[in-house]
PyMOL Python script that loads the backbone (N, CA, C, O; Angstrom):
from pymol import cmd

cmd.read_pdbstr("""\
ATOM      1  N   UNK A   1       5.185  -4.740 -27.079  1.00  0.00           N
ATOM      2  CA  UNK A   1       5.237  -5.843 -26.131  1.00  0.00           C
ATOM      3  C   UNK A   1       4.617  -7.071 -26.788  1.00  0.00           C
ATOM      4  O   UNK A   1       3.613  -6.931 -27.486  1.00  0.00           O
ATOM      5  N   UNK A   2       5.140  -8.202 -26.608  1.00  0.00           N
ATOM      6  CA  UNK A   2       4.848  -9.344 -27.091  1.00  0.00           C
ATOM      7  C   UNK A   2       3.724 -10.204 -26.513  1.00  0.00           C
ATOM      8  O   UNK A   2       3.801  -9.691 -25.397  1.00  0.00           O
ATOM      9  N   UNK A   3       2.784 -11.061 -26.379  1.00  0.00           N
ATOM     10  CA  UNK A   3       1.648 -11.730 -25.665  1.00  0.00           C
ATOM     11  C   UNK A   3       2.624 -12.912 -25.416  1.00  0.00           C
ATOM     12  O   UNK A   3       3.579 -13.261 -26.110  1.00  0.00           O
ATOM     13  N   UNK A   4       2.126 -13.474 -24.191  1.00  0.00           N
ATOM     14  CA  UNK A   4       2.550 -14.722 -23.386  1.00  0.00           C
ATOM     15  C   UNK A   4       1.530 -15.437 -23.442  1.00  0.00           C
ATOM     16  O   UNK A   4       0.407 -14.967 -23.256  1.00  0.00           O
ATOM     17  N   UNK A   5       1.785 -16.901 -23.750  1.00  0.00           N
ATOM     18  CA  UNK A   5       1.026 -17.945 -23.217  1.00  0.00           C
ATOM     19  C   UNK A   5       1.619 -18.177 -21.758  1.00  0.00           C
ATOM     20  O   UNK A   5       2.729 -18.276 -21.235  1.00  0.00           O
ATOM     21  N   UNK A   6      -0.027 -18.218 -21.299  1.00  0.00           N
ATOM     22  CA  UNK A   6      -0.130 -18.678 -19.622  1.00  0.00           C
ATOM     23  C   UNK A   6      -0.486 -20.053 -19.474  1.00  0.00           C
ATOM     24  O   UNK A   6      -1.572 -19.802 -19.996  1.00  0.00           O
ATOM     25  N   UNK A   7      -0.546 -20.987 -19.296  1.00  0.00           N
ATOM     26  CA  UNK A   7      -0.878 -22.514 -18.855  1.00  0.00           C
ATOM     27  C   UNK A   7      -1.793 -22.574 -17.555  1.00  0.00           C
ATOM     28  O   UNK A   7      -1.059 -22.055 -16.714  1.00  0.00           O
ATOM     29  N   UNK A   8      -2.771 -22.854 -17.025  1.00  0.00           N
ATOM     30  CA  UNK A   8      -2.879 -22.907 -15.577  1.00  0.00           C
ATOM     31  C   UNK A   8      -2.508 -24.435 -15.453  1.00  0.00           C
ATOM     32  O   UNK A   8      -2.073 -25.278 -16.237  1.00  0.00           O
ATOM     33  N   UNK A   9      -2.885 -24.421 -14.074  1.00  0.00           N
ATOM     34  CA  UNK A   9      -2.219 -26.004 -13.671  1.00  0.00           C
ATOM     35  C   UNK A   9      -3.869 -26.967 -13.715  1.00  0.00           C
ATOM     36  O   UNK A   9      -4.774 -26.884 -14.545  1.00  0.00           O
ATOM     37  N   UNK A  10      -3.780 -27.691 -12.686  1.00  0.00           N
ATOM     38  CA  UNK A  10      -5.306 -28.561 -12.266  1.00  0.00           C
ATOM     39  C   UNK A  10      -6.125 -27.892 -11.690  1.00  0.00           C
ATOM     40  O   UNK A  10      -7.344 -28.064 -11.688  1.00  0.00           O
ATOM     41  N   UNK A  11      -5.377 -26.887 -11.035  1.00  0.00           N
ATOM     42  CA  UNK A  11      -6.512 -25.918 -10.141  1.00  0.00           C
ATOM     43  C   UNK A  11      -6.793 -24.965 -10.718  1.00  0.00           C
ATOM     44  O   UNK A  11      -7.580 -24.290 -10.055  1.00  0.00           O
ATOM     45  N   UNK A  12      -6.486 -24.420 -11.896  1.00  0.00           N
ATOM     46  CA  UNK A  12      -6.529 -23.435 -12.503  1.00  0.00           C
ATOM     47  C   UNK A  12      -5.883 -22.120 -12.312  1.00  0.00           C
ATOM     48  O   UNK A  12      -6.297 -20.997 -12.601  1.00  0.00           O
ATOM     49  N   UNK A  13      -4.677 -22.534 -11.713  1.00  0.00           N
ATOM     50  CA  UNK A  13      -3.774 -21.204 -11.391  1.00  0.00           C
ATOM     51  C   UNK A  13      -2.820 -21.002 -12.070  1.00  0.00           C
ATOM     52  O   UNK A  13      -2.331 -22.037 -12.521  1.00  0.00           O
ATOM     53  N   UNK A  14      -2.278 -20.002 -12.375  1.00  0.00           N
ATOM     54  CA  UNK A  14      -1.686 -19.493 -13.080  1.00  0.00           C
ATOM     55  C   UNK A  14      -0.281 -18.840 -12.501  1.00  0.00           C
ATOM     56  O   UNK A  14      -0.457 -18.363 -11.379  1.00  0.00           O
ATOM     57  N   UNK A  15       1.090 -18.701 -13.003  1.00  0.00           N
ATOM     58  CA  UNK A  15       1.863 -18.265 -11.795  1.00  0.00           C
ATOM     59  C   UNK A  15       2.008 -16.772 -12.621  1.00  0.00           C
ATOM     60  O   UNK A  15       1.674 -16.596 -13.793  1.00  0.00           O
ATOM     61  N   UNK A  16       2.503 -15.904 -11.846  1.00  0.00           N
ATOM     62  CA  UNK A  16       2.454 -14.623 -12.307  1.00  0.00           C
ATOM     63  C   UNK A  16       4.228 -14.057 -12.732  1.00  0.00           C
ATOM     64  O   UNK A  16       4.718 -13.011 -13.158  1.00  0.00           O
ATOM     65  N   UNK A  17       4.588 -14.984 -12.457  1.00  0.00           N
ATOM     66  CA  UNK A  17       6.363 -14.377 -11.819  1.00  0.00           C
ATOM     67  C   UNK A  17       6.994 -14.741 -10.926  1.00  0.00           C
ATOM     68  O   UNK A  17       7.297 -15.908 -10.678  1.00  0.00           O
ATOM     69  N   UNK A  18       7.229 -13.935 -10.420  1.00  0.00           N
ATOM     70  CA  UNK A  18       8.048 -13.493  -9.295  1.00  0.00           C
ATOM     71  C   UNK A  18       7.240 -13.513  -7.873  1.00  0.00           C
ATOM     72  O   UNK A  18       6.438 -12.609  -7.643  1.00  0.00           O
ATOM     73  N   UNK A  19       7.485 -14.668  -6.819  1.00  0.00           N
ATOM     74  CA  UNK A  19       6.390 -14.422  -5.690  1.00  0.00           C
ATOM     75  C   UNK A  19       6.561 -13.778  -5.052  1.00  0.00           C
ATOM     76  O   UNK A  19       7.596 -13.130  -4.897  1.00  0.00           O
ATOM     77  N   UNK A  20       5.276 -13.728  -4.272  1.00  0.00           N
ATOM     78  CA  UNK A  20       5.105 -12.395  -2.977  1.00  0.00           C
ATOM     79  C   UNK A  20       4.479 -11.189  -3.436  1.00  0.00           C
ATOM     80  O   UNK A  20       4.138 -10.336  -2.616  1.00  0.00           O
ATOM     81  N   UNK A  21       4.237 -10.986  -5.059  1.00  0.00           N
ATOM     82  CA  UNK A  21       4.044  -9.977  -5.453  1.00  0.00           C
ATOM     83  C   UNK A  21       2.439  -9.581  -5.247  1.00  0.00           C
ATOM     84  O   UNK A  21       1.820 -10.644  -5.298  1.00  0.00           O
ATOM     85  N   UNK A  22       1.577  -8.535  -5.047  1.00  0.00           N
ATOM     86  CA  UNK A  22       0.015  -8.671  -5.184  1.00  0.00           C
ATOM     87  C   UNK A  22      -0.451  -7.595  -6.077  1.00  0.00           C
ATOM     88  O   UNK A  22      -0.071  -6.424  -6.080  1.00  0.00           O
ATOM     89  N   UNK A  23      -1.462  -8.241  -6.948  1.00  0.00           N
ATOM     90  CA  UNK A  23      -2.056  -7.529  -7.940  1.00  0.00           C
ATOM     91  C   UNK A  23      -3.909  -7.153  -7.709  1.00  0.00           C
ATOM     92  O   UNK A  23      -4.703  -8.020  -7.342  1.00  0.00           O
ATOM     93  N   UNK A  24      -4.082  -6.527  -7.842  1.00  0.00           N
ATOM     94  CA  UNK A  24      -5.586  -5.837  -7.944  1.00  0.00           C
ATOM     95  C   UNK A  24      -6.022  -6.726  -9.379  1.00  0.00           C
ATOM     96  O   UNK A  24      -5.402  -6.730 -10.443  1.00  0.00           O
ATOM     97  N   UNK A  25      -7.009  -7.306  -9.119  1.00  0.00           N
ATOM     98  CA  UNK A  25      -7.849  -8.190 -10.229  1.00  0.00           C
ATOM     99  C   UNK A  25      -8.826  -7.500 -10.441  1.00  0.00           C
ATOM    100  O   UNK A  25      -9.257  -6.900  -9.457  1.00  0.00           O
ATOM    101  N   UNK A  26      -9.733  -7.259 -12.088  1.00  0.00           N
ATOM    102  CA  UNK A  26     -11.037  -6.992 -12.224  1.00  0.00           C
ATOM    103  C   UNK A  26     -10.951  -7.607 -14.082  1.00  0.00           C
ATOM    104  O   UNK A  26     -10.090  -7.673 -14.959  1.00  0.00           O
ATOM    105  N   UNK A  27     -12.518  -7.976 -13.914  1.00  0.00           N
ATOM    106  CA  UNK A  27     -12.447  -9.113 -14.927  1.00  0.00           C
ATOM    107  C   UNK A  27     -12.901  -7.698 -16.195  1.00  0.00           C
ATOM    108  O   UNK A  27     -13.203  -6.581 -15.775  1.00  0.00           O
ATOM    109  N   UNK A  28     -12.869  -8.000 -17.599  1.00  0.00           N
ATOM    110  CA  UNK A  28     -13.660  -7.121 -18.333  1.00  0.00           C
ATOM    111  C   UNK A  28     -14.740  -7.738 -18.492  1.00  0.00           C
ATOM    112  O   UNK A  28     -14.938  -8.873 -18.058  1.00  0.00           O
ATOM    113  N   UNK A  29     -16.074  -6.641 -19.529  1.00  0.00           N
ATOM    114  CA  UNK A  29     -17.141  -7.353 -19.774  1.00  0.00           C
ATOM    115  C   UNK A  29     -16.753  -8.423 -20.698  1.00  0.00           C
ATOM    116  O   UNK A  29     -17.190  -9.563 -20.540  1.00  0.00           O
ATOM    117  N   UNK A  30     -15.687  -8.015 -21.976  1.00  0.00           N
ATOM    118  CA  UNK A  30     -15.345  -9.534 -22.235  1.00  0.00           C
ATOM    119  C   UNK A  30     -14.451 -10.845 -22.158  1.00  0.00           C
ATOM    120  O   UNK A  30     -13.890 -11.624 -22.928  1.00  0.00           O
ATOM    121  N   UNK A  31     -14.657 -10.624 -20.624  1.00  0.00           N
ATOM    122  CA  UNK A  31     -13.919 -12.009 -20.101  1.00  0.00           C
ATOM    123  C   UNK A  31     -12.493 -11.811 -19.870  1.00  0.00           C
ATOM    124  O   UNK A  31     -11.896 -12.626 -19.167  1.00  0.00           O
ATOM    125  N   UNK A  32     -11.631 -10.413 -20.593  1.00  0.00           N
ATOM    126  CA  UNK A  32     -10.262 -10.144 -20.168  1.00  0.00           C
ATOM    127  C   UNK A  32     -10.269  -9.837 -18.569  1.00  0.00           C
ATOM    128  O   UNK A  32     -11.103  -9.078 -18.076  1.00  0.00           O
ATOM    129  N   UNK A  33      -9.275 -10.489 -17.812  1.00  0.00           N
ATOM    130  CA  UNK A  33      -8.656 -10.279 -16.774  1.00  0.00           C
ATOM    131  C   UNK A  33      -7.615  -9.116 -16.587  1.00  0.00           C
ATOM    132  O   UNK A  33      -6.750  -8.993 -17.454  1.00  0.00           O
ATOM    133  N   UNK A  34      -7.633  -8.392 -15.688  1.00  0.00           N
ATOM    134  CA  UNK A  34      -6.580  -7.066 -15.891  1.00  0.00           C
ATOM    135  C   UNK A  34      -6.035  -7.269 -14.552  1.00  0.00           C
ATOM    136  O   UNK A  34      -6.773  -7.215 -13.569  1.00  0.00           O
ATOM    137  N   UNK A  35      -4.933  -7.473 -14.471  1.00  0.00           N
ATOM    138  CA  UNK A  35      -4.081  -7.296 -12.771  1.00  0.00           C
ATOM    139  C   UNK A  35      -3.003  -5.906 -13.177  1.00  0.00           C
ATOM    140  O   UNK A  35      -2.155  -5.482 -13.962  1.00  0.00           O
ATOM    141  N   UNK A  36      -3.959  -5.572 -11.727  1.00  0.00           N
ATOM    142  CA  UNK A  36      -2.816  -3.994 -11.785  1.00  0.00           C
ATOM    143  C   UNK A  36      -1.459  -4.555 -10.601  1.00  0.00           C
ATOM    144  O   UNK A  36      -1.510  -5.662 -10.064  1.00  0.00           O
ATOM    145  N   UNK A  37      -0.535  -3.750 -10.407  1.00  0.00           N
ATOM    146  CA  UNK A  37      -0.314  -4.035  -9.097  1.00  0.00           C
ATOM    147  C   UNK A  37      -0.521  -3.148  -7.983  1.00  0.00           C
ATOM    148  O   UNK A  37      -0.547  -1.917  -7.976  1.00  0.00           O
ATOM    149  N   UNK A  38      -0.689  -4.112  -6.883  1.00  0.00           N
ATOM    150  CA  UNK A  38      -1.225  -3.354  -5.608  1.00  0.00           C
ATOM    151  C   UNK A  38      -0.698  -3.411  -4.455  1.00  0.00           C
ATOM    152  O   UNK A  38      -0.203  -4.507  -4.191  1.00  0.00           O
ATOM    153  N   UNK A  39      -0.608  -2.463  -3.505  1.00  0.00           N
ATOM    154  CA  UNK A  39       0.297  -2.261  -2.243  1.00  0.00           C
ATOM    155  C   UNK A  39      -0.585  -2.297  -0.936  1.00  0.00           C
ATOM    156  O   UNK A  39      -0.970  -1.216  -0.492  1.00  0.00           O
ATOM    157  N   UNK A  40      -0.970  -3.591  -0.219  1.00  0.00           N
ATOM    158  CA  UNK A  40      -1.904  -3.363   1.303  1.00  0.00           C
ATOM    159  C   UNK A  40      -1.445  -2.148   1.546  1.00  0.00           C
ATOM    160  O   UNK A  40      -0.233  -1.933   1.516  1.00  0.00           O
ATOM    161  N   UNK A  41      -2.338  -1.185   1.819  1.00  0.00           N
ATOM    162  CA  UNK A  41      -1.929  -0.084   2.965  1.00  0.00           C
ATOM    163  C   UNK A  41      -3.046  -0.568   4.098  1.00  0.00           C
ATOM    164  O   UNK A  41      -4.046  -1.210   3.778  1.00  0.00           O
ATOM    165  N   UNK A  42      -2.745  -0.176   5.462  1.00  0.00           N
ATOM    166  CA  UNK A  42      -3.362  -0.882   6.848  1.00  0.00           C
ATOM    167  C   UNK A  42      -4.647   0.584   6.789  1.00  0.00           C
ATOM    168  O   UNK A  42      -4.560   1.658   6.194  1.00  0.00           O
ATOM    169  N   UNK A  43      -5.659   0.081   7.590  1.00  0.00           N
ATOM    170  CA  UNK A  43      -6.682   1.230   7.726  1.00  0.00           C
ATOM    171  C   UNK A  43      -5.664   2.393   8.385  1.00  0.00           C
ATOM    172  O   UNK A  43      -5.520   3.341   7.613  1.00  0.00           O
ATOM    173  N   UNK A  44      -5.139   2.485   9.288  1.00  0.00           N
ATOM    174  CA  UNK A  44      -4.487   3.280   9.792  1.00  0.00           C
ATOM    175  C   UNK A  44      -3.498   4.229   8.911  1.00  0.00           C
ATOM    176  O   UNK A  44      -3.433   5.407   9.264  1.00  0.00           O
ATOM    177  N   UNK A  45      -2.825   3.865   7.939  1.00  0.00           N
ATOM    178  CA  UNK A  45      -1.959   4.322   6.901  1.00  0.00           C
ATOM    179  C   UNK A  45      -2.897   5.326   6.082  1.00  0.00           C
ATOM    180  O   UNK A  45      -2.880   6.514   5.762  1.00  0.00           O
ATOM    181  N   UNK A  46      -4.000   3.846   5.859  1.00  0.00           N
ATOM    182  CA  UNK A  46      -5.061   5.040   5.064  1.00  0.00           C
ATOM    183  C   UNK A  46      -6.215   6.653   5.466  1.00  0.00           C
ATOM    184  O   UNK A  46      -6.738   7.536   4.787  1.00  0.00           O
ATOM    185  N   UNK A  47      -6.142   6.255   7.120  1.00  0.00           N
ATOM    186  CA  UNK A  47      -6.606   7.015   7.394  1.00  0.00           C
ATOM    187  C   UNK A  47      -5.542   8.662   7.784  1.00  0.00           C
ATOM    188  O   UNK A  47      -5.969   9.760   8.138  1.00  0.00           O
ATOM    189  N   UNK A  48      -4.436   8.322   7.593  1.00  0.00           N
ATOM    190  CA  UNK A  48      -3.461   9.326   7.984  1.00  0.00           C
ATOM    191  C   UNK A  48      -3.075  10.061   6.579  1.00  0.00           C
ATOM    192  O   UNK A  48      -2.703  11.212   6.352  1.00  0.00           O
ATOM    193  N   UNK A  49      -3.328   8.860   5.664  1.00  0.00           N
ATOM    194  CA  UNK A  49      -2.941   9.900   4.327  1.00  0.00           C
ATOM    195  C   UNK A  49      -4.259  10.512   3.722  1.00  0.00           C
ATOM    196  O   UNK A  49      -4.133  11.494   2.989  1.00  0.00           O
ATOM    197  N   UNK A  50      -5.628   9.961   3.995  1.00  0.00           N
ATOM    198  CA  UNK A  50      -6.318  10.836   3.713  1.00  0.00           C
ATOM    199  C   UNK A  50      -6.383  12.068   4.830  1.00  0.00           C
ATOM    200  O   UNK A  50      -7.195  12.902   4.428  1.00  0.00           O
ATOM    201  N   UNK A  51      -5.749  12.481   6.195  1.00  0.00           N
ATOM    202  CA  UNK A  51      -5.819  13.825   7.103  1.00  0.00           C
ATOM    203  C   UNK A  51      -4.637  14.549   6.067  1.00  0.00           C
ATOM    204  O   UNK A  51      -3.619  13.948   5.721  1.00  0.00           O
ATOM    205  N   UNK A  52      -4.852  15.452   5.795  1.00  0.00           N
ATOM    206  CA  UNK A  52      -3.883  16.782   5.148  1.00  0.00           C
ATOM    207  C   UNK A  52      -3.973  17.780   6.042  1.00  0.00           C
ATOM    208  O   UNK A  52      -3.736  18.925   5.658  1.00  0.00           O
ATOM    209  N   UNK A  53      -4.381  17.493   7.587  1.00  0.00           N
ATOM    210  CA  UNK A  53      -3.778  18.924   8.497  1.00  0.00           C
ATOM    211  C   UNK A  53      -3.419  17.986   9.490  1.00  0.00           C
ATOM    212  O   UNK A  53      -3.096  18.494  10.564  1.00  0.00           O
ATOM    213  N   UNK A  54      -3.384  16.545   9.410  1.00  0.00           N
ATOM    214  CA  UNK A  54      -2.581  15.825  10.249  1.00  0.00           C
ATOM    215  C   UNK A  54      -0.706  16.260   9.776  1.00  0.00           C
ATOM    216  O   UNK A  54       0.329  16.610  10.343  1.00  0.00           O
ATOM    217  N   UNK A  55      -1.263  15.910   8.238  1.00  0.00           N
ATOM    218  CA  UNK A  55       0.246  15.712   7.484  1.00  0.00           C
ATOM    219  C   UNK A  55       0.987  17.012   7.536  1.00  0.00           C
ATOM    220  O   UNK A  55       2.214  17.043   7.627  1.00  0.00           O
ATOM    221  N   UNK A  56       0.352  17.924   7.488  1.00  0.00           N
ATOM    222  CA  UNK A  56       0.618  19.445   7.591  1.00  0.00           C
ATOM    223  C   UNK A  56       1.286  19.519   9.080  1.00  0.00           C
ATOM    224  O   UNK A  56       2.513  19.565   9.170  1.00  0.00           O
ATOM    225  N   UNK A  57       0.679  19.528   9.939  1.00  0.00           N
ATOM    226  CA  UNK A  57       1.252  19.446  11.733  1.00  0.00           C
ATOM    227  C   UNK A  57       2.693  18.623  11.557  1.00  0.00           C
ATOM    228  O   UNK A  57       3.682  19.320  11.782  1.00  0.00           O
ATOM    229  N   UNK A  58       2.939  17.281  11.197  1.00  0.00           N
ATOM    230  CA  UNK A  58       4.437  16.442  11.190  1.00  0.00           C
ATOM    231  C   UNK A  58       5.388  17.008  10.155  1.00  0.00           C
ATOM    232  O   UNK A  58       6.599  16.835  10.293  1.00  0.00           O
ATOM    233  N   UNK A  59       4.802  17.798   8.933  1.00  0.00           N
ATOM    234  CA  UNK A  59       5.572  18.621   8.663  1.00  0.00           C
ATOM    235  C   UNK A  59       6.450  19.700   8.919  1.00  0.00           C
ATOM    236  O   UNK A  59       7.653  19.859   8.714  1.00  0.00           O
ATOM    237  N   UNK A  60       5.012  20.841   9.727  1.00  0.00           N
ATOM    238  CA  UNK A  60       5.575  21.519  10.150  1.00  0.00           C
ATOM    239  C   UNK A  60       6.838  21.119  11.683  1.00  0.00           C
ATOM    240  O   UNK A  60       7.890  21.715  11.910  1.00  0.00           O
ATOM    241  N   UNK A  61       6.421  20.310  12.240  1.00  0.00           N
ATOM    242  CA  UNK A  61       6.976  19.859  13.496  1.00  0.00           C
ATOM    243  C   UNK A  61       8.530  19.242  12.575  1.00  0.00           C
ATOM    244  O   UNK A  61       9.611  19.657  12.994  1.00  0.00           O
ATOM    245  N   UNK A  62       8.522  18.687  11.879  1.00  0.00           N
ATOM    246  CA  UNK A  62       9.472  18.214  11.560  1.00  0.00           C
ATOM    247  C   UNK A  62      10.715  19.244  10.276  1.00  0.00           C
ATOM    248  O   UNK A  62      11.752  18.814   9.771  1.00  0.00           O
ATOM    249  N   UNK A  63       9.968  20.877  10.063  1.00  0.00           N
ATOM    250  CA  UNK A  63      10.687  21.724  10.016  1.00  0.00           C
ATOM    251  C   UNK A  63      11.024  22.371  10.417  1.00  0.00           C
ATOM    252  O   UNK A  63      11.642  23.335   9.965  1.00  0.00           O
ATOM    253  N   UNK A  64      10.684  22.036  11.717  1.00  0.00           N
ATOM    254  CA  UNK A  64      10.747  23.410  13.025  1.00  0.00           C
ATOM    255  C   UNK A  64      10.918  22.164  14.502  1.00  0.00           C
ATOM    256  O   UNK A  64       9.891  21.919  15.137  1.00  0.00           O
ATOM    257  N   UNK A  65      12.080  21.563  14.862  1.00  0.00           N
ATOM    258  CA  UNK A  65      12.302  21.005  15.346  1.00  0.00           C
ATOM    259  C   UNK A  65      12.793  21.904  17.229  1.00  0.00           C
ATOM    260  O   UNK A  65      12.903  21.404  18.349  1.00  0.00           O
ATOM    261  N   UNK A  66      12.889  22.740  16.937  1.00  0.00           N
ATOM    262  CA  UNK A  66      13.379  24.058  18.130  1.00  0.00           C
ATOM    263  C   UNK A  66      11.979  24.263  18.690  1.00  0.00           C
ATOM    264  O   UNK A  66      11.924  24.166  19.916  1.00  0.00           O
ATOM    265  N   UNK A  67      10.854  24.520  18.073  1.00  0.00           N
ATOM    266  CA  UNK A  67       9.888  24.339  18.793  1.00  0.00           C
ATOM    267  C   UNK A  67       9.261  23.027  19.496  1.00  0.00           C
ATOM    268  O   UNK A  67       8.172  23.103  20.065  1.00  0.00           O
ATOM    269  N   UNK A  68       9.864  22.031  19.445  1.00  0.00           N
ATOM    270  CA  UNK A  68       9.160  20.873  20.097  1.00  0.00           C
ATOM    271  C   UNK A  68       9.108  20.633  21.364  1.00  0.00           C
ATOM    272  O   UNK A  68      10.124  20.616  22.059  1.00  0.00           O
ATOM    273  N   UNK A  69       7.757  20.388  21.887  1.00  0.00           N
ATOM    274  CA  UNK A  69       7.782  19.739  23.202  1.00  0.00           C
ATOM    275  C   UNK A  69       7.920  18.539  23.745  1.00  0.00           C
ATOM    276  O   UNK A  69       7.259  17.517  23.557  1.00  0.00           O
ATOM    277  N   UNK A  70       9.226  18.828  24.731  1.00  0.00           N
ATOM    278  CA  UNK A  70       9.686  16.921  25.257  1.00  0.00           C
ATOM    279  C   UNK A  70       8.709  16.584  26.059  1.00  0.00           C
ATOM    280  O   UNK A  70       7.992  17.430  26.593  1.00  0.00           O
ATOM    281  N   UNK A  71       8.542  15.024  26.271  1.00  0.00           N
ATOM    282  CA  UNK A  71       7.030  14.310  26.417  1.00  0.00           C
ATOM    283  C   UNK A  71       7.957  14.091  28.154  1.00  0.00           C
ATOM    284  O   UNK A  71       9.102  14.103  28.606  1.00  0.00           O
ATOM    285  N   UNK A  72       7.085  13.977  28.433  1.00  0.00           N
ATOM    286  CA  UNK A  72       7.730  13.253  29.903  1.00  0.00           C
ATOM    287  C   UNK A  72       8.223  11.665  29.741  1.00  0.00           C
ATOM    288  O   UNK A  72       7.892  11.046  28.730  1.00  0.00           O
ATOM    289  N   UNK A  73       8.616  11.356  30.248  1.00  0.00           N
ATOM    290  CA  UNK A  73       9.292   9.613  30.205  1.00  0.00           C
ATOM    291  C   UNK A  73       8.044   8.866  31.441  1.00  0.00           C
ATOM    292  O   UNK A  73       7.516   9.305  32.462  1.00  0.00           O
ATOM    293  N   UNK A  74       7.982   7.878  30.875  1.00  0.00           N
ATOM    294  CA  UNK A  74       6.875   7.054  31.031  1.00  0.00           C
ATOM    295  C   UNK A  74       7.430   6.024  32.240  1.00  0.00           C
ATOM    296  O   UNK A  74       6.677   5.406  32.992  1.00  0.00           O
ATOM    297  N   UNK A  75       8.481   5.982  32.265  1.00  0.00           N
ATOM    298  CA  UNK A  75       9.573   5.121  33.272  1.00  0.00           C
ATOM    299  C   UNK A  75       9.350   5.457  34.743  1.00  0.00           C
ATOM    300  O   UNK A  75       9.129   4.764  35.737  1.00  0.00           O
ATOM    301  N   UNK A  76       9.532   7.234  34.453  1.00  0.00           N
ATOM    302  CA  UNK A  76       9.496   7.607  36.093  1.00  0.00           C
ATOM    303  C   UNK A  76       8.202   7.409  36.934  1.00  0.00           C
ATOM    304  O   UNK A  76       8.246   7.670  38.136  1.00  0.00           O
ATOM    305  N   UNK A  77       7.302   7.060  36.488  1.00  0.00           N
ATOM    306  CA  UNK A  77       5.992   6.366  37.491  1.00  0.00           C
ATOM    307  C   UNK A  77       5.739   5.977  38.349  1.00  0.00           C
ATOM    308  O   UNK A  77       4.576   5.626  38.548  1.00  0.00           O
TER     309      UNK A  77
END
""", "prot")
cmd.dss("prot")
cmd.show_as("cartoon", "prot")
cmd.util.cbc("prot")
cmd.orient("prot")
């Protein structure tokens, strides 16, 4: 892979590419910048992929669809 010159502007920014994209920043001890790229996951996302007997239950429910229980409808009230 070849090295790029980057330019920043007046503000000191730099464009990366392609927008919309987001990268994880951490500086080195010597002064190199490293952008990984990175994906928001919401607390909620994160808290469901760290349960593994949450994920286990929608599995199983979702290989065994004959056992499911229909919810009542929320309408008839």
């Amino acid at each position: 892979m070849t090295g790029q010159i980057v330019e920043t502007d007046s503000r000191g920014r730099a464009s990366l590419g392609r927008p919309g994209r987001r990268y994880l920043m951490h500086e080195e001890s010597d002064g190199t910048l490293v952008l990984e790229p990175a994906t928001v996951v919401t607390e909620l996302e994160r808290r469901f992929l760290a349960n593994a007997a949450l994920q286990a239950q929608i599995d199983y429910a979702r290989a065994h669809p004959g056992q499911r229980v229909p919810r009542r409808s929320r309408r008839g009230r």
